[in-house]
N, C-alpha and C positions, 0 to 999 in steps of 0.2 A: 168551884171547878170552872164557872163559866167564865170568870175571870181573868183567872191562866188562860185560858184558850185565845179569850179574845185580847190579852197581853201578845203571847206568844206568834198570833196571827197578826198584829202591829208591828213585833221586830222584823216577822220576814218581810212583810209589805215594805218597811222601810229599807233593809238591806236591799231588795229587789230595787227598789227606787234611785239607791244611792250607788247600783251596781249601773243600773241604767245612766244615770246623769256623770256617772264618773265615763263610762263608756264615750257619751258624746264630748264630753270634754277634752279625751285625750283622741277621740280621732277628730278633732277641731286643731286642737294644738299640732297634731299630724301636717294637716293639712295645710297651715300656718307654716309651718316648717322647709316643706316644700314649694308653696308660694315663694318664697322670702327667695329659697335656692333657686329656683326658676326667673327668679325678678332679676337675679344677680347672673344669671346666664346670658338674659335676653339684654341686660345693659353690655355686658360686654361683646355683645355678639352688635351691639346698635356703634360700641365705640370703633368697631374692627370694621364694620361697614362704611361708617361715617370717614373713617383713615382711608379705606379705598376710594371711595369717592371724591374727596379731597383730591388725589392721587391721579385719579380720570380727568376732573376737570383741569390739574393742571398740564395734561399729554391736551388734551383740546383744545387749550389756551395755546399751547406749542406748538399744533397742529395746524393752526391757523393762520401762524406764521408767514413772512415772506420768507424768512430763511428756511423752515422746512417744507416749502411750497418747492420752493428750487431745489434743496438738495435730491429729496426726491424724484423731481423729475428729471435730474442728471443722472442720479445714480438709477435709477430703478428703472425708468426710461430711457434714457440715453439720448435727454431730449441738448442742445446746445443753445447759447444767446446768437443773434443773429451775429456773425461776423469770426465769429469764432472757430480755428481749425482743430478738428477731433483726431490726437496721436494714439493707436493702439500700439502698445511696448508691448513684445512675446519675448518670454525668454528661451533659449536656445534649448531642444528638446522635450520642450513640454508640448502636449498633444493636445489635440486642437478639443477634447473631449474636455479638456482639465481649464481651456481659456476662460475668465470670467464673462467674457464679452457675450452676448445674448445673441447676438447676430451668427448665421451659419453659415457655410463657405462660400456659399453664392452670393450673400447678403453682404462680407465683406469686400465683395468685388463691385458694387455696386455704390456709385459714386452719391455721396453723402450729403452734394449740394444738390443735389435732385431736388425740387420742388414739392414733392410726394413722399419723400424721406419717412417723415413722422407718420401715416397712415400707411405705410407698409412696413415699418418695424412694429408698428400693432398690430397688422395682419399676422407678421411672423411669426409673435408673441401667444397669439392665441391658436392660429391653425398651423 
């Protein structure tokens, strides 16, 4: 009888054993699984960064530009080369609200070869 018993108390120990080793193997394999999914997230997330980037330094390359040095300051400023006369075209009915021009009614009356020209269209700009 003693036999069986200690037969009987070797199968569970072993089933216990092999319920245990099968447990860490499949939450390893788990684990494994989602690594793998996660690796392949973070590459594509490294390829979509790397394409902006790319993308930034070439506007900084452009940015640094003499041609968009100037355009800017023509257009956004309303800066001119020296020698140069500045024509504002309005068309007929449109309201002085809708003008693109940045400058305000007073502003327009005020003669452009002014020497101070450029530091008082920034004053305007801001206050």
């Amino acid at each position: 009888m003693k036999i069986k018993l200690s037969s009987n108390l070797k199968y569970i120990l072993g089933a216990c054993l092999l319920a245990f080793l099968s447990y860490g193997f499949i939450k390893s394999g788990l684990e494994v699984l989602e690594g793998s999914k996660r690796l392949t997230e973070v590459q594509e997330e490294v390829l979509s960064l790397e394409s902006e980037k790319n993308k930034l330094e070439e506007e900084i390359e452009y940015k640094k530009t003499e041609e968009y040095i100037e355009e800017k300051s023509r257009n956004d400023l309303n800066l001119v080369k020296p020698g140069e006369t500045i024509y504002v075209v309005k068309k007929s009915g449109e309201s002085k609200e809708k003008s693109p021009s940045v400058l305000s009614e007073t502003d327009e009356k005020m003669d452009l070869t002014y020497k101070d020209a450029n530091w008082y269209m920034w004053y305007r700009l801001f206050f």
